[in-house]
C-alpha positions as CSV (number, residue, x, y, z in Angstrom):
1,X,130.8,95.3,134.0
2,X,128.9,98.2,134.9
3,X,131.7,101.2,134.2
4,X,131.4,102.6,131.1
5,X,134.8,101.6,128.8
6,X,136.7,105.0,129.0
7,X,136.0,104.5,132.9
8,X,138.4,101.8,133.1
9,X,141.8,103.1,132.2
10,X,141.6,105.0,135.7
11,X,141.5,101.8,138.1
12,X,144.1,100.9,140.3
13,X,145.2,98.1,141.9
14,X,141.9,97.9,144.0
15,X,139.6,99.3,141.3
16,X,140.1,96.4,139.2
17,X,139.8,93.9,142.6
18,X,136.7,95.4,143.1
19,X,135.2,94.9,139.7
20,X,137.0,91.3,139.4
21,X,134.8,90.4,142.6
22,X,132.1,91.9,140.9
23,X,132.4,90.0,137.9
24,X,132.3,86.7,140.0
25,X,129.2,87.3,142.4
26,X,127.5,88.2,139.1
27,X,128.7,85.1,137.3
28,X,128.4,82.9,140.1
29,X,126.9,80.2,138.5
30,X,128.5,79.4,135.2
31,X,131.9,80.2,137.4
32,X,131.1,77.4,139.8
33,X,130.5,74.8,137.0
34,X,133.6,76.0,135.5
35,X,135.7,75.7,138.7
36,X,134.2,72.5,139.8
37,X,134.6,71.1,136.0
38,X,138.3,72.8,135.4
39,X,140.2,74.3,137.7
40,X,138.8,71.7,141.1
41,X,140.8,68.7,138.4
42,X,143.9,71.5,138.0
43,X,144.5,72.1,141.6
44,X,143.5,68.8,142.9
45,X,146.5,67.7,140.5
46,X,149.2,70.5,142.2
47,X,148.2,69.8,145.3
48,X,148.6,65.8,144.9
49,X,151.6,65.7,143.2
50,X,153.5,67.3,146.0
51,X,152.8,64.7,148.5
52,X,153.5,61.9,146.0
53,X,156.5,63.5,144.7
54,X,157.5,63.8,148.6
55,X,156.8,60.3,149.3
56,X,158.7,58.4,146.0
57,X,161.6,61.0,146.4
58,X,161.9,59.9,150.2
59,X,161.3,56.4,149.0
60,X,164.6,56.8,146.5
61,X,166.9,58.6,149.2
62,X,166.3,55.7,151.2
63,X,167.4,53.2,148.2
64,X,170.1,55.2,147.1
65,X,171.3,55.1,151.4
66,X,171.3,51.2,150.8
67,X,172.5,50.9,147.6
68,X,175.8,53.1,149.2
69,X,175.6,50.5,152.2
70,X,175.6,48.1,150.2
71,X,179.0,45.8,148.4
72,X,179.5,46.5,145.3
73,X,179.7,43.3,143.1
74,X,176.7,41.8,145.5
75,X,173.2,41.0,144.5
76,X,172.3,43.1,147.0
77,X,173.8,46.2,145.3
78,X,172.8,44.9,142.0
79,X,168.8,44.3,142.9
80,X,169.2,47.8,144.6
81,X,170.9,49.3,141.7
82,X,168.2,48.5,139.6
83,X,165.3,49.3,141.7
84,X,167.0,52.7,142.0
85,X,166.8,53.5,138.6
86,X,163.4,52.1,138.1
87,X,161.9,54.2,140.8
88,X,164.0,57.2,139.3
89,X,162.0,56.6,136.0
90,X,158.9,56.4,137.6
91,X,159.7,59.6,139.7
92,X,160.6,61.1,136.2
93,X,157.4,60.2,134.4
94,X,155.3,61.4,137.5
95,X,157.0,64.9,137.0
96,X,156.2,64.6,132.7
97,X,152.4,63.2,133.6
98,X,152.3,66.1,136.2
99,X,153.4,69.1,133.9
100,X,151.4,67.6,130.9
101,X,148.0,67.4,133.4
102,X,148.5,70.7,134.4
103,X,149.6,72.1,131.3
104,X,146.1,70.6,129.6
105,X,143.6,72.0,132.6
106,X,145.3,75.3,132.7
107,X,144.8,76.3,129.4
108,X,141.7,74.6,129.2
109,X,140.9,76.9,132.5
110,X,142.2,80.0,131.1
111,X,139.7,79.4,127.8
112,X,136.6,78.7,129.9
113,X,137.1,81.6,132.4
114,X,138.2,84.3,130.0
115,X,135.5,83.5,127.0
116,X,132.8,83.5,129.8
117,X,133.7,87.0,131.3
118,X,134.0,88.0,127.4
119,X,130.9,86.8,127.1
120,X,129.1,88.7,129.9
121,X,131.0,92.2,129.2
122,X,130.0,91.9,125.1
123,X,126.2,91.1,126.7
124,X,126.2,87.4,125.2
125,X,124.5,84.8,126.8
126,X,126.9,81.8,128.1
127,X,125.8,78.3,129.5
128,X,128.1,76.1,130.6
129,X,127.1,73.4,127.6
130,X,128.2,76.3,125.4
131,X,131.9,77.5,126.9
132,X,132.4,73.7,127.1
133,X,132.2,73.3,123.4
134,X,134.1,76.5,122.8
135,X,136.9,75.5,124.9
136,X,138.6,73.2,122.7
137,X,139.0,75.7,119.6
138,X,140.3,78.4,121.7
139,X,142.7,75.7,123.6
140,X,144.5,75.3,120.5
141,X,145.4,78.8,120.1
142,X,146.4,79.2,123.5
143,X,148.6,76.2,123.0
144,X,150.4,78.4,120.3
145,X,150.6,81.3,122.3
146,X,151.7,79.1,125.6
147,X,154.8,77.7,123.4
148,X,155.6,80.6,122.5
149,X,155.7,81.9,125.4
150,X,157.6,79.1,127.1
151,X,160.5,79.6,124.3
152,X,160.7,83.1,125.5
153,X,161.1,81.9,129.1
154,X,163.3,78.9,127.5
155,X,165.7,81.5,126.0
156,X,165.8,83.6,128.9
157,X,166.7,81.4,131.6
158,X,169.5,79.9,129.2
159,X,170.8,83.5,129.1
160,X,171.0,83.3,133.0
161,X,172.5,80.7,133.2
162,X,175.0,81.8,131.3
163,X,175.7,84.6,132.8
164,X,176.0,83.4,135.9
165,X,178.4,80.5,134.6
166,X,180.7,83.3,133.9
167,X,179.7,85.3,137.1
168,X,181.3,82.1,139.0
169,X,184.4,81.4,137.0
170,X,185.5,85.6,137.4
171,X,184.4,87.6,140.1
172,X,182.4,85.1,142.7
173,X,185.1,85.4,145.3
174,X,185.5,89.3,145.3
175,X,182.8,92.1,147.2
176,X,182.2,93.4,143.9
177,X,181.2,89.8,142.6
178,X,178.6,89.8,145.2
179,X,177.3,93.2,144.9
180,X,177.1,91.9,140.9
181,X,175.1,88.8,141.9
182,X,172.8,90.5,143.8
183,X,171.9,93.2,141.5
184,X,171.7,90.8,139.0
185,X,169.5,88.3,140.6
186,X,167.3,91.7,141.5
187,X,167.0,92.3,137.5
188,X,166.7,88.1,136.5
189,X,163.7,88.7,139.0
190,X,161.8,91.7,137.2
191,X,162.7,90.6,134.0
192,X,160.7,87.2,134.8
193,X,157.7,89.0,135.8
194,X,157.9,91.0,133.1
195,X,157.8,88.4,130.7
196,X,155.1,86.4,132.8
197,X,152.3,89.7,132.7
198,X,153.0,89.8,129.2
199,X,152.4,86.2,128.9
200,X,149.0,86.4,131.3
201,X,147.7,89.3,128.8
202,X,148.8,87.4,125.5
203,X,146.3,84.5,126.7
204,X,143.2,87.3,126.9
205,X,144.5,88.6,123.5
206,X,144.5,85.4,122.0
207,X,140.9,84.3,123.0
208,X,139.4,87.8,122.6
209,X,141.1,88.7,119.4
210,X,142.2,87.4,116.4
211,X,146.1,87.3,117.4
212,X,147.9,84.0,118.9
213,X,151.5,83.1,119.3
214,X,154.2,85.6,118.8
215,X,151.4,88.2,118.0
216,X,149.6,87.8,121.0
217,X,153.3,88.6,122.7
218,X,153.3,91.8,120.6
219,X,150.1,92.9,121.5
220,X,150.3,91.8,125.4
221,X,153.9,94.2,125.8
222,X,151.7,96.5,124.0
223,X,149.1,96.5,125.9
224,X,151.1,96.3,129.4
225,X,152.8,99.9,128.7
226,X,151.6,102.4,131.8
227,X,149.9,99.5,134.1
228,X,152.9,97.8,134.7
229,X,153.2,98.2,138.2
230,X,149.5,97.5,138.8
231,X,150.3,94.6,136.4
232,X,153.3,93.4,138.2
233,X,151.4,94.3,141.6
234,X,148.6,92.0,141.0
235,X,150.9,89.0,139.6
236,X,153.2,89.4,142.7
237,X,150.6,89.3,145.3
238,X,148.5,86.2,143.8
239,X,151.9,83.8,143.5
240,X,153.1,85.1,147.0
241,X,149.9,83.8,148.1
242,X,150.6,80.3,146.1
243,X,153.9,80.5,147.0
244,X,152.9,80.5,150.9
245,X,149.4,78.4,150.2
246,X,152.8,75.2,148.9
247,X,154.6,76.0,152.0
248,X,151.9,75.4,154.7
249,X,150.5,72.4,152.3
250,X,154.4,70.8,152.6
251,X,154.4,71.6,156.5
252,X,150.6,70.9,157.2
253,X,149.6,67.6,154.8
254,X,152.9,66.3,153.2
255,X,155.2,66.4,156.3
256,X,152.4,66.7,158.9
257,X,154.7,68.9,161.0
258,X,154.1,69.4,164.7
259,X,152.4,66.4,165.5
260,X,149.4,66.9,163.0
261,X,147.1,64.0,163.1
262,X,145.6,62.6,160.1
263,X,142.0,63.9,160.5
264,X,143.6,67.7,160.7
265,X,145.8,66.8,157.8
266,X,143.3,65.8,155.6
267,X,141.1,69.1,156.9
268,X,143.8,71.5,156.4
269,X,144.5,69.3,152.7
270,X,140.9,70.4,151.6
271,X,141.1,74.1,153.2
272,X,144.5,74.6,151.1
273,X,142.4,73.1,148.0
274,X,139.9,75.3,148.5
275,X,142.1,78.2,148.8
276,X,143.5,77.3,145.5
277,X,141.0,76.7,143.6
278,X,139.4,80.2,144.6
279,X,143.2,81.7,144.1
280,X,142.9,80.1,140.3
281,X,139.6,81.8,139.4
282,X,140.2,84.7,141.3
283,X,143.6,85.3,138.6
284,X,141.9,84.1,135.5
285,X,139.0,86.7,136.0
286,X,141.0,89.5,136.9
287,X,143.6,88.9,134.1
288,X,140.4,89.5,131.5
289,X,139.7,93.0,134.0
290,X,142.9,94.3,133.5
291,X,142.7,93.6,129.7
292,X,140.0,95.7,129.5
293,X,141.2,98.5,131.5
294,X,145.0,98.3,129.6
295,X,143.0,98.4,126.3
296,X,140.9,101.8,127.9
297,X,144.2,103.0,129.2
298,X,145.3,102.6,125.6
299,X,142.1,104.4,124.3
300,X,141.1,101.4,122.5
301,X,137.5,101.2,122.3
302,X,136.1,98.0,123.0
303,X,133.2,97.1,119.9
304,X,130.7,94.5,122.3
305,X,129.0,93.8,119.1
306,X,132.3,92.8,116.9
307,X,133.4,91.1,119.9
308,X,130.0,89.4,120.1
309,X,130.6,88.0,116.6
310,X,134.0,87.7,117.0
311,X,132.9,85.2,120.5
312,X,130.3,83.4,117.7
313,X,133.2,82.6,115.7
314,X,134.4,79.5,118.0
315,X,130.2,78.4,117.5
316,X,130.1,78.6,114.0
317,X,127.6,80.7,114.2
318,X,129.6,84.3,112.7
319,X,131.9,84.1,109.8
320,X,135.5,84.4,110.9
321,X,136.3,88.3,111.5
322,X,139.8,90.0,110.1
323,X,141.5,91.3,113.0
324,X,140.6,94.7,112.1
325,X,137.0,94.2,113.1
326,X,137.9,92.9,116.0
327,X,140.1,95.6,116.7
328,X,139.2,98.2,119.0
329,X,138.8,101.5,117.4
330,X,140.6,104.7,119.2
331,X,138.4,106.3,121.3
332,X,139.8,109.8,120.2
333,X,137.8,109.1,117.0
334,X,135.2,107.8,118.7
């Protein structure tokens, strides 16, 4: 990045675009292998596993029609019965194979990307033969930090549904109940973001510093404290666009809705994959950005050399660092 470090903590919302697209054009290269290697595998998987899903799901509707048709007591309804639940537990491990898949190339992803854009702001040289070999060290303490992170979101949406249980058994019919509902629903929604930009900033911590897990958490809410509404802003935009990029895939490839041919399906599959895939990058790059600026916001010098070393730990080449080197110093002292 060109800015100096106490430049950062005073970018907005299209500051940190700006120097995220920056970051990109000047990694171009290394990015491309690393998209075509990682993240082409991780949306290809999304992408597929809607119109499959579609298609069995459909499939088992249809089965489950017949199998209600159908006599009980008949082999009919008996061979049906059982090809129900077969396709059920096929639909089932399609779903765990799915989650696992993307699971495995997101965090792999999120290493790659966030080590290489490390690399380039702590002025270390990174080849693609070299974040490749890195990635599976610093996947295993994103894995930490990821299941950690997932009991958070575990425990939470537990809590929700709890609360709404007892929303529904006491005030659901009354004015009041609704008014209740809908201001709850209002906090359930920033509450999950919430917890997701801490999340999205634990995962830089953990490959930058020498925190995982529930201290990577720590550090992310930390960290978040006065850019959370640029935080938030940036999170909500990139998943609207997801959100939108599923429902024109559904309508466009997987339904093939008003009277798409299959040429134009298959060309509007590969736009929406493209779309994705730049989507992907486009986050994972500007989640290591806004880092940087939270920890200049924060007065929290940034040491290129420590974190230079600190990058040379998942090579071998630097003894391990405490967490103290790695640290950022305050700038105030600076």
């Amino acid at each position: 990045m060109d800015m100096e470090q106490e430049e950062l903590q005073f970018l907005g919302l299209f500051g940190i675009y700006k120097e995220t697209f920056k970051l990109i054009f000047k990694l171009r290269k290394i990015l491309t292998q690393l998209t075509l290697t990682l993240i082409l595998p991780l949306s290809f998987i999304y992408l597929a596993q809607e119109r499959v899903s579609e298609l069995l799901f459909w499939k088992i509707r249809f089965n489950e029609f017949l199998l209600h048709e159908a006599p009980p007591g008949t082999l009919k309804h008996d061979r049906l019965s059982d090809l129900v639940t077969k396709e059920w537990a096929e639909y089932a491990l399609l779903k765990l194979a799915y989650f696992a898949l993307v699971l495995v190339f997101s965090l792999l992803s999120t290493s790659a990307v966030v080590y290489t854009v490390a690399c380039a702001f702590a002025g270390r040289d990174a080849t693609f033969r070299t974040v490749m070999r890195v990635v599976p060290r610093v996947w295993r303490r994103l894995m930490v930090t990821f299941l950690c992170a997932f009991f958070a979101f575990f425990l939470y949406n537990v809590g929700f549904f709890v609360t709404l249980f007892v929303w529904s058994v006491t005030i659901s019919d009354s004015v009041a109940g609704d008014v209740v509902l809908i201001v709850f629903l209002i906090l359930y929604a920033a509450v999950f973001v919430y917890l997701t930009v801490i999340w999205q900033l634990a995962s830089v911590v953990t490959v930058l510093e020498d925190s995982s897990g529930i201290a990577a958490m720590v550090k992310g809410k930390r960290l978040m404290q006065g850019k959370m509404m640029v935080a938030a802003a940036i999170f909500l935009k990139l998943n609207v666009l997801i959100f939108f990029l599923n429902i024109f895939f559904k309508i466009f490839v997987v339904y093939r809705s008003f009277r798409v041919g299959l040429a134009r399906s298959l060309g509007f599959g590969v736009l929406f994959l493209v779309v994705l895939l730049v989507t992907i990058l486009f986050t994972l790059v500007v989640q290591t950005v806004l880092y940087l600026v939270c920890k200049s916001y924060h007065h929290e010098n940034i040491d290129k050399s420590a974190l230079s070393d600190h990058l040379g730990v998942y090579l071998g080449d630097y003894v391990p660092l405490m967490a103290k080197n790695v640290q950022m110093e305050d700038l105030d002292h600076v």
